[in-house]
C-alpha distance (Angstrom), angle and dihedral (degrees) to the residues before:
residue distance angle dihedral
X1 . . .
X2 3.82 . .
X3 3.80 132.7 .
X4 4.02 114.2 -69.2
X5 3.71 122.7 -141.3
X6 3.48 113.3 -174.9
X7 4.34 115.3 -175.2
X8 3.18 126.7 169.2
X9 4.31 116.4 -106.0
X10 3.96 121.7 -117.1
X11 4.04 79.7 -109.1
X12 3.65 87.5 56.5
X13 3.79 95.6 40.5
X14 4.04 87.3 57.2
X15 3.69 91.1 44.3
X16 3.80 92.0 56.6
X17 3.83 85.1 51.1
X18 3.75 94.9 58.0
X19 3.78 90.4 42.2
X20 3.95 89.9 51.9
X21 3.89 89.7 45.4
X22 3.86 97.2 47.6
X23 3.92 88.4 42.7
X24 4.06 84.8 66.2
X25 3.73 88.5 43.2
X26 3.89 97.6 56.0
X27 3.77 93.9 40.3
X28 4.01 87.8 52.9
X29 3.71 96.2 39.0
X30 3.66 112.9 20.7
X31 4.27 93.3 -138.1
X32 3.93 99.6 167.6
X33 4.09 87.5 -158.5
X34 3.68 83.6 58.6
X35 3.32 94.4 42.6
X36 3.62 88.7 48.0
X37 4.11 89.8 51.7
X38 3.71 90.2 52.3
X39 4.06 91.2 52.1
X40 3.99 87.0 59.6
X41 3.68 99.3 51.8
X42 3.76 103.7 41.2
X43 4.52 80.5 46.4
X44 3.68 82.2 48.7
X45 4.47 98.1 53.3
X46 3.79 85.8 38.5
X47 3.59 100.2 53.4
X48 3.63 93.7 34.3
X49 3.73 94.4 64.1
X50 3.61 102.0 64.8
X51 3.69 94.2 29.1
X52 4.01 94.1 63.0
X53 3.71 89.3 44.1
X54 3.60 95.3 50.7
X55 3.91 88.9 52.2
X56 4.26 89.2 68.4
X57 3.78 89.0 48.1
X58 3.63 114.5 124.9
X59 3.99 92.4 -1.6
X60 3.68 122.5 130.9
X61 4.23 131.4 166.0
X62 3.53 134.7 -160.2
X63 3.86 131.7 -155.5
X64 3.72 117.8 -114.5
X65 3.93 93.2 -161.0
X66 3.61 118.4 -161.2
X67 4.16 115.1 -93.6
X68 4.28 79.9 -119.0
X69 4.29 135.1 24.7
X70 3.88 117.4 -174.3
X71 3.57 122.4 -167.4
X72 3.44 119.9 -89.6
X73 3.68 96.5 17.4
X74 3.33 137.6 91.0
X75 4.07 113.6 -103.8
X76 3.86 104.6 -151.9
X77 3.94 120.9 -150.2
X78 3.80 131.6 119.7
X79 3.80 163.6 -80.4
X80 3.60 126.2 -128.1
X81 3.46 117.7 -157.3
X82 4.44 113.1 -162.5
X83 3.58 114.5 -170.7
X84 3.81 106.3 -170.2
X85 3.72 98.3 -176.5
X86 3.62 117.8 121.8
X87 3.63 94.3 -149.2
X88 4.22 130.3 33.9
X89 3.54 122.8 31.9
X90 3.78 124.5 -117.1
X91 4.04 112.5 -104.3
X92 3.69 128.8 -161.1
X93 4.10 95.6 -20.8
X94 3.75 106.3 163.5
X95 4.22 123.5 -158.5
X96 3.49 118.2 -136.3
X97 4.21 124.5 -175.9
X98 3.50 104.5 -137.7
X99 4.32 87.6 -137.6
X100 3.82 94.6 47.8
X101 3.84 135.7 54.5
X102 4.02 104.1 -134.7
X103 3.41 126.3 91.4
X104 4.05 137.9 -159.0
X105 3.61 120.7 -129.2
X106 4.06 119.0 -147.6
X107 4.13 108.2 -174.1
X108 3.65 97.7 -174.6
X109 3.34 125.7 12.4
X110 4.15 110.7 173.7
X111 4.46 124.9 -140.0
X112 3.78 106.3 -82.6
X113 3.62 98.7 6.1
X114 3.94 133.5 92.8
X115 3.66 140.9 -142.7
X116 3.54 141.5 -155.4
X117 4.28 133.9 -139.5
X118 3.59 135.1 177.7
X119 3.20 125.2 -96.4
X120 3.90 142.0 167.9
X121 4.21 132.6 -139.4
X122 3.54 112.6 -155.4
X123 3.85 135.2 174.4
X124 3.80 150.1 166.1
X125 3.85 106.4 -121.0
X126 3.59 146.8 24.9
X127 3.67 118.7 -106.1
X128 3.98 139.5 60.8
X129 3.18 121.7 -5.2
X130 4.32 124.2 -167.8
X131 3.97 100.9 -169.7
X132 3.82 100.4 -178.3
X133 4.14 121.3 159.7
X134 3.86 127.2 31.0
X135 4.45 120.3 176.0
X136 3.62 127.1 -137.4
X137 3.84 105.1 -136.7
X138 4.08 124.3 -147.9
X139 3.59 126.9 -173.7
X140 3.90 87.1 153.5
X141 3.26 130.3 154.9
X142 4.13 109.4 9.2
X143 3.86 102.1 5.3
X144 3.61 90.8 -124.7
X145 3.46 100.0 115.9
X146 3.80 137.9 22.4
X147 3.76 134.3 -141.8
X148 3.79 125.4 -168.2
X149 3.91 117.0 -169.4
X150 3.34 115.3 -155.8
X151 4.31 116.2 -141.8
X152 3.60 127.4 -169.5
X153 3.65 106.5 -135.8
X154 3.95 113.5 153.5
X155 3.55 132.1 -166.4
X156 3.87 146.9 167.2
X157 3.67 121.0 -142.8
X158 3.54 134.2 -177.9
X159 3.95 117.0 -135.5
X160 3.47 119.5 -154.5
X161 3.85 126.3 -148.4
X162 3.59 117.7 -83.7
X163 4.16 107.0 -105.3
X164 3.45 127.3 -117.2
X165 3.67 145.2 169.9
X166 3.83 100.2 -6.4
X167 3.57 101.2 174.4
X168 3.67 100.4 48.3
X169 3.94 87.8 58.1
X170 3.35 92.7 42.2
X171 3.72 97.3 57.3
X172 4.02 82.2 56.7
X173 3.41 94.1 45.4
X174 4.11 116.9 109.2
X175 3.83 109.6 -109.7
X176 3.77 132.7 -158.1
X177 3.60 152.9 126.6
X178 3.69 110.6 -68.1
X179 3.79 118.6 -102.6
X180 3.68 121.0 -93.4
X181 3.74 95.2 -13.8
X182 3.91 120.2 138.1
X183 3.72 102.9 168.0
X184 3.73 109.3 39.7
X185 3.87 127.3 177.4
X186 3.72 113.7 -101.3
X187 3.72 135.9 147.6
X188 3.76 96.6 -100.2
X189 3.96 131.3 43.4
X190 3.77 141.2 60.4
X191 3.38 113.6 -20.0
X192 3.96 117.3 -109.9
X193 3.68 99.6 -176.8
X194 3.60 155.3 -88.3
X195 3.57 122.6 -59.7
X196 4.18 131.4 160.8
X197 3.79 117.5 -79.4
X198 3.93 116.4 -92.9
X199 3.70 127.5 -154.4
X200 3.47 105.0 -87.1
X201 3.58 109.5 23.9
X202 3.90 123.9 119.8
X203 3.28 124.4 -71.8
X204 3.52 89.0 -144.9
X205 4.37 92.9 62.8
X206 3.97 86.6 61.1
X207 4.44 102.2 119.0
X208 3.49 98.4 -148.7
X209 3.86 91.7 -166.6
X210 4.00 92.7 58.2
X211 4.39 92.8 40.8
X212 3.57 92.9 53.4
X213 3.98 90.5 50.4
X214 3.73 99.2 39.4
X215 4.05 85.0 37.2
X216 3.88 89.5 -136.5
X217 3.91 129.3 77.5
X218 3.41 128.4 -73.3
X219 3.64 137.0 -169.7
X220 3.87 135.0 -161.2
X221 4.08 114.3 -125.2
X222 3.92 113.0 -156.6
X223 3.32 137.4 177.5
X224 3.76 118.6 -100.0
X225 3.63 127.2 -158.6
X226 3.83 101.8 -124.9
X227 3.94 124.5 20.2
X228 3.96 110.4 -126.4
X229 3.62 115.7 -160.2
X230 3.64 130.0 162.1
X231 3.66 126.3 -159.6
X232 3.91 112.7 -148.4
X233 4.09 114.7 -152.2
X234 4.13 116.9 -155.1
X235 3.83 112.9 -145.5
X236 3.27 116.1 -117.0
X237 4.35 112.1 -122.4
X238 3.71 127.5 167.0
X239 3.83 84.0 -155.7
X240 3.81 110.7 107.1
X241 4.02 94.1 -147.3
X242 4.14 90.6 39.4
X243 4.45 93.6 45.0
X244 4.12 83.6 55.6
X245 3.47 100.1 42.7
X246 3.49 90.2 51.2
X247 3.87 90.2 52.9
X248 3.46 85.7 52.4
X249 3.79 90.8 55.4
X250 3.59 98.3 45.7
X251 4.32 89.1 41.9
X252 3.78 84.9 60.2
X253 3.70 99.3 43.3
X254 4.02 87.8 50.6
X255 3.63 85.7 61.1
X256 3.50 95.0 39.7
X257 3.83 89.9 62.1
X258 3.74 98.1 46.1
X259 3.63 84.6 56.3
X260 3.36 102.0 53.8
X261 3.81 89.0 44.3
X262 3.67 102.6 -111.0
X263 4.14 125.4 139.9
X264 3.60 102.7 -98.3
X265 3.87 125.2 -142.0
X266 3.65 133.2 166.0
X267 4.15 142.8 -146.7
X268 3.58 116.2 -157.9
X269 3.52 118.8 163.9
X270 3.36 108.9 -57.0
X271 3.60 103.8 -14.7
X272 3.46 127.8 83.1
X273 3.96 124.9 -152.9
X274 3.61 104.6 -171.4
X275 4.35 125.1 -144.9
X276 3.60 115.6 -67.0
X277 4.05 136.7 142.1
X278 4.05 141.5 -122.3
X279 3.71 143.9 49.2
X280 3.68 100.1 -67.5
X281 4.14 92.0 49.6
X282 3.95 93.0 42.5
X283 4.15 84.1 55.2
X284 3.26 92.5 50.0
X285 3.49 98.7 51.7
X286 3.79 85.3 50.6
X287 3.53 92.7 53.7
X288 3.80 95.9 60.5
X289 3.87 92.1 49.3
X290 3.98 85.1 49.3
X291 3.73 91.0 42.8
X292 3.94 98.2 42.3
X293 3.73 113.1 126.4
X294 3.64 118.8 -93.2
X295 4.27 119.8 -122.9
């Protein structure tokens, strides 16, 4: 369980206003409809308190982060919201990340069940990332009063350059054959198998037949008849604005050239990541753009 702040709402701020006001007015005047009036709203504050705290009890959430987060675009994954109560439902509990300003909204959320809502990670620059605390939010059931529980959740993300003009660096980009590689993936030739889809392949490779039996994506590898690979070379700059632009160039050529089904390889400084294809190798490539050493 995290730390519980409980404050009162501007609803229940004005409430507690009235109740003060008609609290003078019965004293002075002795109106048992006003007095009557005043009974309801101080029952409603009292009851409310402990009422929207109980409604975070035994509620957690975890992040379902997108697989990759550029720069300067929003990475879009989701919240999880597990209510292990055996009885009462969680109402109109919001989750806020502590680094970010959007939230995700769960109506209805049933005893021992979970739920999911959209949400969006966004930030400024490439690099690191430490994302630690996020709060559950209640205003549940009167709107009186507010309670924010506060969860430890950390994680470490990597975030990539933001892309930018891929073609343009592509076009001055070395191309080639790759290196030592007979049977390359294509769109036409023999078939070489079945394997699970990658970020980045085509759409187009997906067998249907085999995803909807092994209920997760598949993709047909053939043999092409000539390997295409294209090397992509980021200019060196000792000017801070210049090194990450250039980053930012090279990030969005990398993806370029997965697109467009090429082998992928990379020169960055003094390291050299030669062609290759899939998921795993267009990550990594990503990860040394992200990574790359700041001026």
């Amino acid at each position: 369980m995290g730390e519980l702040e409980l404050r009162l709402t501007e609803d229940g701020r004005m409430l507690t206003l009235a109740c003060g006001v008609l609290a003078v007015v019965v004293a002075t005047t002795g109106n048992n409809q006003l007095a009557l009036l005043l009974a309801v709203g101080v029952a409603l504050l009292v009851l409310g308190a402990p009422l929207t705290s109980w409604n975070l009890r035994g509620l957690t959430a975890r992040r379902r982060l997108p697989a990759e987060i550029f720069a300067g675009r929003a990475g879009h994954g989701r919240w999880v919201l597990v209510n292990s109560r055996r009885f009462m439902a969680a109402r109109g509990v919001r989750v806020r990340e502590l680094r970010q300003h959007s939230e995700s909204r769960f109506p209805d959320v049933a005893p021992g069940t979970h739920g999911s809502a959209a949400a969006a990670w966004s930030f400024d620059t490439r690099g690191h990332v430490h994302l630690d605390r996020f709060v559950l939010i209640s205003a549940f059931p009167f709107g009186l009063w507010s309670a924010e529980l506060s969860i430890s959740g950390p994680v470490d993300l990597l975030v990539f350059p933001k892309p930018l003009g891929s073609r343009g660096r592509m076009a001055a980009a070395w191309e080639g054959d790759v290196e030592g590689e007979r049977a390359t993936r294509g769109a036409t030739g023999d078939l070489i198998g079945l394997r699970e889809y990658h970020a980045g392949d085509r759409p187009s490779a997906i067998h249907w037949r085999s995803t909807a039996r092994l209920r997760t994506p598949m993709v047909v590898d053939r043999a092409g008849d000539v390997g295409r690979a294209v090397e992509i070379e980021v200019a060196e700059s000792e000017d801070p604005s210049q090194w990450e632009r250039e980053l930012s160039r090279a990030c969005g050529a990398v993806l370029a050239g997965f697109r467009e089904g090429y082998a992928v390889g990379l020169r960055l400084g003094d390291a050299r990541l030669a062609p290759e294809r899939g998921g795993a190798w267009r990550r990594r490539l990503l990860g040394a753009l992200g990574t790359a050493e700041t001026r």
